[in-house]
LODODREN-849961 format. One record per residue (C-alpha): residue number from 1; residue in three letters; x, y, z negated. Coordinates in steps of 0.05 Angstrom, whole numbers, plus 5000, padded with zeros to 4 digits. Layout:
N
NUM|ALA|X|Y|Z
...
***
This chain:
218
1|UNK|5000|5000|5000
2|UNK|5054|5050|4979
3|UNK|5090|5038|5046
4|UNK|5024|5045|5079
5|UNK|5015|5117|5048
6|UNK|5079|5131|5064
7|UNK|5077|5114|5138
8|UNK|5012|5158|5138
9|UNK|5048|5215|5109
10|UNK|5105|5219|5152
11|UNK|5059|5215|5216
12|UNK|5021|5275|5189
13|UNK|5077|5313|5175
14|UNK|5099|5297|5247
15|UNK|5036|5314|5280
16|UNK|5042|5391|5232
17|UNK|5110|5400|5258
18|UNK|5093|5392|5321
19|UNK|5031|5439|5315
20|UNK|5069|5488|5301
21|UNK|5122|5489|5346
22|UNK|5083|5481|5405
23|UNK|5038|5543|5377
24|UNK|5096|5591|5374
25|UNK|5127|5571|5431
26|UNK|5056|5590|5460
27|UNK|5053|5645|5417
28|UNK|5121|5671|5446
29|UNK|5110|5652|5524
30|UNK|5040|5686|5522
31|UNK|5028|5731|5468
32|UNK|4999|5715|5397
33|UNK|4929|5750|5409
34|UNK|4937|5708|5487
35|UNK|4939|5643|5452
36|UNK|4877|5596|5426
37|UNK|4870|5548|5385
38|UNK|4840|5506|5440
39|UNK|4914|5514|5477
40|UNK|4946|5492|5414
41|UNK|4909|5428|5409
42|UNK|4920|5411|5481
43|UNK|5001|5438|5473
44|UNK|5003|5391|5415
45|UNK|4949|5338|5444
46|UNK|4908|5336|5389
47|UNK|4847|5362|5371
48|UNK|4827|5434|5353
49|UNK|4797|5401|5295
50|UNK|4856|5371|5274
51|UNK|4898|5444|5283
52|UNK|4844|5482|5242
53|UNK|4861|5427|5192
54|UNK|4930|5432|5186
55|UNK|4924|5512|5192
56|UNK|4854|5538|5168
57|UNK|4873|5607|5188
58|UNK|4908|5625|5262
59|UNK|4962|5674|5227
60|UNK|4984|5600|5189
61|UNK|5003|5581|5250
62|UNK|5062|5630|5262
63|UNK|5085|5624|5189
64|UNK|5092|5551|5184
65|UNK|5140|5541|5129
66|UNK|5113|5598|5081
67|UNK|5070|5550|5031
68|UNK|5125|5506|5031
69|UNK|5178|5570|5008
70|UNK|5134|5593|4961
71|UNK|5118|5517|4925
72|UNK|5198|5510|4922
73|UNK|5203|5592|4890
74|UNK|5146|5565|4841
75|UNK|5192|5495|4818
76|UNK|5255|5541|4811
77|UNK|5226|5589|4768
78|UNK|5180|5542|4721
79|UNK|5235|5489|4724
80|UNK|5302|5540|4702
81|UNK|5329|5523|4642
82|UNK|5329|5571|4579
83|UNK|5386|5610|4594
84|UNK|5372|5619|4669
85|UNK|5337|5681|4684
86|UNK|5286|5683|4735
87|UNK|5339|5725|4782
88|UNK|5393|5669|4782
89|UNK|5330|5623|4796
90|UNK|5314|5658|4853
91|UNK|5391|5662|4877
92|UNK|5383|5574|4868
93|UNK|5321|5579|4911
94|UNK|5349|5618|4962
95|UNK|5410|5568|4969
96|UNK|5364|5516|4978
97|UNK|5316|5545|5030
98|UNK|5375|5572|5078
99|UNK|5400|5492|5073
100|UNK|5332|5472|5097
101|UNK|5333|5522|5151
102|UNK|5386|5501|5187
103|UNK|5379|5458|5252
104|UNK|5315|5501|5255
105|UNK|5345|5577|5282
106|UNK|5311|5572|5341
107|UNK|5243|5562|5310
108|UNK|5259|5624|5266
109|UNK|5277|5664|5332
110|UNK|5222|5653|5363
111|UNK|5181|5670|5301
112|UNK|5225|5734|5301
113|UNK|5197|5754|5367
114|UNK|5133|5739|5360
115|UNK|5117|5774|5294
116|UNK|5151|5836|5327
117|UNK|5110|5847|5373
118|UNK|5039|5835|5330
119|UNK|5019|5887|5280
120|UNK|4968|5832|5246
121|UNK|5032|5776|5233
122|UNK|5074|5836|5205
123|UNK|5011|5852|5153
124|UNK|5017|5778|5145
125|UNK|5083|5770|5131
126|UNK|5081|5825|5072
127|UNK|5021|5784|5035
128|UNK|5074|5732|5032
129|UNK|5125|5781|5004
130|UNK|5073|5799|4952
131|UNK|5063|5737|4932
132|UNK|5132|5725|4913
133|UNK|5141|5792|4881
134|UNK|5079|5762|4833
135|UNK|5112|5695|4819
136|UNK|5178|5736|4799
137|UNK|5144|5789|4759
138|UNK|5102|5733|4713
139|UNK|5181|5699|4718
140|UNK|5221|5765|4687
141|UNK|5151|5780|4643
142|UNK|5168|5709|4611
143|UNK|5247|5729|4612
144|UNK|5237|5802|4583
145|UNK|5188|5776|4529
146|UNK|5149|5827|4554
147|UNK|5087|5848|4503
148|UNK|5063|5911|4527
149|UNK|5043|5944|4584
150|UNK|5112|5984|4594
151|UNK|5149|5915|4593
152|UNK|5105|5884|4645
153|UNK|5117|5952|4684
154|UNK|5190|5941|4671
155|UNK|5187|5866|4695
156|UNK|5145|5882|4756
157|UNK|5196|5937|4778
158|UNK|5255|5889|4767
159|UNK|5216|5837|4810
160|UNK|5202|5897|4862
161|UNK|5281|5906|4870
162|UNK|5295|5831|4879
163|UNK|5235|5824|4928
164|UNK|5273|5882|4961
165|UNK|5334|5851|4958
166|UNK|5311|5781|4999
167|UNK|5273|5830|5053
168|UNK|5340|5862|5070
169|UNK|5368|5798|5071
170|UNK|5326|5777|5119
171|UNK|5337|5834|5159
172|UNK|5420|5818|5151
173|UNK|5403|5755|5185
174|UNK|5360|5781|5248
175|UNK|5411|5834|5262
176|UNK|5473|5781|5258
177|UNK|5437|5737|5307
178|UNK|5439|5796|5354
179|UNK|5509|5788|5365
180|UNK|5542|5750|5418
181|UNK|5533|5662|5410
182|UNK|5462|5686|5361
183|UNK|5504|5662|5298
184|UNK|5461|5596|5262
185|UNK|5447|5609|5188
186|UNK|5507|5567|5171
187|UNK|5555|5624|5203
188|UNK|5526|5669|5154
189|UNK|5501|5633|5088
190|UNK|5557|5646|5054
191|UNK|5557|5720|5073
192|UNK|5483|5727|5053
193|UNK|5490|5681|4990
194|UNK|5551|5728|4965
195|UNK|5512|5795|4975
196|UNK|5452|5766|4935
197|UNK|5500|5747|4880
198|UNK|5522|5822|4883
199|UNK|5448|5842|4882
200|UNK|5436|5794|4818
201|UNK|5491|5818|4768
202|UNK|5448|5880|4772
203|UNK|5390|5861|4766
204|UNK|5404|5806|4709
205|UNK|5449|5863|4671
206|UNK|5374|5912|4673
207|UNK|5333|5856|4651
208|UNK|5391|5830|4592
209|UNK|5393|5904|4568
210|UNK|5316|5914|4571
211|UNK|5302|5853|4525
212|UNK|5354|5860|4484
213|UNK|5345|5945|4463
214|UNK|5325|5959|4400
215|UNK|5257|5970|4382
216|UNK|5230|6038|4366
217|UNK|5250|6059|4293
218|UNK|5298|6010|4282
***
């Protein structure tokens, strides 16, 4: 039986992935707003049953990988050990993501292109960033034993600066691949992982001194 379930599971993780890169290769030939779900299905040659199954929502369909970022940001941070704050958690995450990532550049090139060029996937993609920006602000709440409402301001601008901080990342990588060979995350991992690390000292060194001040009075 267990076999069984696995077998099942590793087809329907076949039959996503190829969902979705049939869709944004679509999506980048013709135009996201061009392409239906009907020309998804037949891309993929399934139904468009099966798509809107896989991806309730169109937009899902150009962000394939986002649930699966956010369920890994969501393990790092509940999972960190007492002494890890939630920045250095995020730092482990981001490690782990760019090692999943690779092999897959061309995927996130296409994506690239096609968000670019659609005002709806760009809205898109910043309900994703504010969804991590929650998950870190509950994170550095927990880390700042926050207990009034200026700690929780204090923990949601610290999570504002690391959110920050991955979204110029991000940018890093697009304009590297711009350059001649369009370098593969591997060429510049170590150059993104080392800025982030910069990033963190500062951001662990605000969130150390604002749990550990003295209390009014004392």
């Amino acid at each position: 039986m267990s076999s069984e379930l696995g077998l099942r599971e590793r087809k329907k993780r076949r039959t996503r992935e190829t969902i979705a890169r049939v869709a944004l290769e679509l999506f980048d030939r013709q135009g996201y707003a061009e392409t239906t779900i009907a020309q998804v299905a037949a891309a993929a040659d399934v139904s468009p049953r099966t798509v809107s199954g896989y991806f309730p929502a169109k937009e899902e369909l150009a962000f394939p990988d986002d649930e699966e970022a956010l369920a890994l940001l969501q393990a790092h941070l509940r999972e960190r050990g007492p002494d890890t704050l939630a920045p250095q958690a995020l730092r482990s995450w981001l490690q782990e993501w760019l090692e999943g990532l690779k092999g897959r550049e061309e995927r996130l090139r296409a994506q690239t292109r096609v968000v670019a060029a659609n005002q709806s996937l760009q809205a898109h993609r910043q309900l994703f960033i504010g969804r991590v920006h929650e998950m870190l602000s509950g994170a550095i709440a927990v880390d700042m034993e926050a207990t009034d409402s200026d700690d929780h301001l204090e923990s949601r601008m610290a999570a504002a600066a690391a959110t920050a901080i991955i979204e110029l990342l991000g940018e890093h990588f697009e304009s590297a691949k711009g350059e001649p060979g369009d370098q593969d995350i591997e060429d510049v991992e170590d150059d993104i992982l080392a800025m982030f690390d910069r990033a963190v000292v500062f951001i662990t060194a605000g969130i150390e001194a604002l749990r550990d001040r003295p209390g009014e009075g004392a």
